[in-house]
VEXMAR-832903 format. One line per field, with one value per residue (C-alpha): z, x, y negated; residue in one letter; residue number from 1. Coordinates in Angstrom, 1 decimal, decimal comma. Example, Ala and Ser with C-alpha at 12.3 -4.5 7.8 and 13.67 -1.06 7.14 Angstrom:
BEGIN
w = (7,8;7,1) .
u = (12,3;13,7) .
v = (4,5;1,1) .
resn = (A;S) .
resi = (1;2) .
END
This chain:
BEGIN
w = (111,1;108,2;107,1;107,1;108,9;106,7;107,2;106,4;103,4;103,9;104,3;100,9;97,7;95,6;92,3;92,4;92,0;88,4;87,1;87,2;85,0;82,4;79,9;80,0;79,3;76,4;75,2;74,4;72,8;70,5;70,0;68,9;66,5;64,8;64,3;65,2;63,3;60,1;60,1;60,5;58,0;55,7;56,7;55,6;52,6;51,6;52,3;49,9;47,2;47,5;47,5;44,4;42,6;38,9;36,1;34,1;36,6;36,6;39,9;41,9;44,1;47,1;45,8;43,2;40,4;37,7;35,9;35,4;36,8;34,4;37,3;41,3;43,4;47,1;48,1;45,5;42,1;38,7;37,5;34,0;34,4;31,0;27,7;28,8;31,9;34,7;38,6;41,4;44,5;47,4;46,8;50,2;48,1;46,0;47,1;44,6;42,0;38,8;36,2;33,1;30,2;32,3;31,5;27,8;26,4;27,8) .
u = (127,3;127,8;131,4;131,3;134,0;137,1;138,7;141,9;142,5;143,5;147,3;149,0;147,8;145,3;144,4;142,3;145,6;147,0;143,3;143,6;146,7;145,2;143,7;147,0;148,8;146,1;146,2;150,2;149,5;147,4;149,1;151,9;150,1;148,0;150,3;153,9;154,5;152,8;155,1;158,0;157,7;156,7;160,0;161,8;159,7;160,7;164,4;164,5;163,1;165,9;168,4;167,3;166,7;168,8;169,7;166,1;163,4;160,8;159,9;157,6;159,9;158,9;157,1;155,2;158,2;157,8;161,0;163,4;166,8;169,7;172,4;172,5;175,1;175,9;172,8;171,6;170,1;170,0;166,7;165,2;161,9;161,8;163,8;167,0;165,9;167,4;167,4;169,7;167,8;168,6;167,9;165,1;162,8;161,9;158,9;157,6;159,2;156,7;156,4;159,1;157,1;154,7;156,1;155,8;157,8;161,1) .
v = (-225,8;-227,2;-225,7;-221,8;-220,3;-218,9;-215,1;-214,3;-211,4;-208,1;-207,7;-205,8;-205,4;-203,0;-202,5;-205,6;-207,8;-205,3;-205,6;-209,2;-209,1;-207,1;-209,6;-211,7;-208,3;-207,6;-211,3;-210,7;-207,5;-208,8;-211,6;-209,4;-206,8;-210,0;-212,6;-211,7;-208,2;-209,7;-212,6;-210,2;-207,7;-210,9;-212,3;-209,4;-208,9;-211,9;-211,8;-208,2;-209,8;-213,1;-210,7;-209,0;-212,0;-211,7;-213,8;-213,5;-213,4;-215,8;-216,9;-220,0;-222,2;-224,4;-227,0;-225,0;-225,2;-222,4;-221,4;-219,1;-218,2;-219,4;-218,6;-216,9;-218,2;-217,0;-219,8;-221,6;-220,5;-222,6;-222,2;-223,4;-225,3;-226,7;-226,4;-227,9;-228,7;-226,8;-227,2;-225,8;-224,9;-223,0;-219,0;-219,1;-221,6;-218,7;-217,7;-215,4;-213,2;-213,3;-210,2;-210,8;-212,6;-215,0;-217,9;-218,7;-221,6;-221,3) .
resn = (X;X;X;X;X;X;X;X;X;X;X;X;X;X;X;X;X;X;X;X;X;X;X;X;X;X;X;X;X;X;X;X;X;X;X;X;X;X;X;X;X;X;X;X;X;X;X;X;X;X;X;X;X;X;X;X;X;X;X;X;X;X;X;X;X;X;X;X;X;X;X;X;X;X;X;X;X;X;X;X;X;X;X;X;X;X;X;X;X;X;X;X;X;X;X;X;X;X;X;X;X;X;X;X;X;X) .
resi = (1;2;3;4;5;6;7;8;9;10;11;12;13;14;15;16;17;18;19;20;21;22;23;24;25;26;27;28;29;30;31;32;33;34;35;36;37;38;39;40;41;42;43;44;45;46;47;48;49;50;51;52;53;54;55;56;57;58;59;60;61;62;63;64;65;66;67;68;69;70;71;72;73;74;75;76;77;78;79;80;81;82;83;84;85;86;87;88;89;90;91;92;93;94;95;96;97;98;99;100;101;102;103;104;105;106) .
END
């Protein structure tokens, strides 16, 4: 004969069926631990140091503008980029929070 007879499967499962769900469940664990717990804590790295941003600190905004902050608002902060020369951006494109002193000139 050229087709092969088909059989019918056992009734109920066994641990054949969990073991075939256990690289999806491994796949979402360490999808978790490598890329969404990282991004997290970044997240709330980042969020402390908005918060604590002061009149004085030097920070990099969004775009890769260097300056220091003239004035803090509720959301936005004034920040000098040049002598006489000051921007207002919103306090989230701060993205880093640079030791006092680095910027010369201002």
């Amino acid at each position: 004969m050229i087709i092969s007879p088909a059989y019918a499967q056992a009734a109920g499962g066994d641990a054949a069926s969990w073991t075939a769900l256990l690289p999806i469940v491994l796949m979402f664990v360490l999808l978790y631990f490598m890329m969404i717990r990282p991004q997290m804590k970044r997240q709330k790295e980042h969020k402390l140091m908005v918060e604590a941003l002061q009149k004085g600190d030097e920070v990099i905004a969004a775009g890769g503008l260097l300056g220091r902050i003239t004035n803090v608002s509720d959301a936005y902060l004034t920040i000098e980029i040049a002598a006489g020369t000051e921007i207002t951006v919103q306090k989230a494109s701060a993205q880093v929070l640079l030791p006092k002193g680095t910027i010369k000139g201002l």
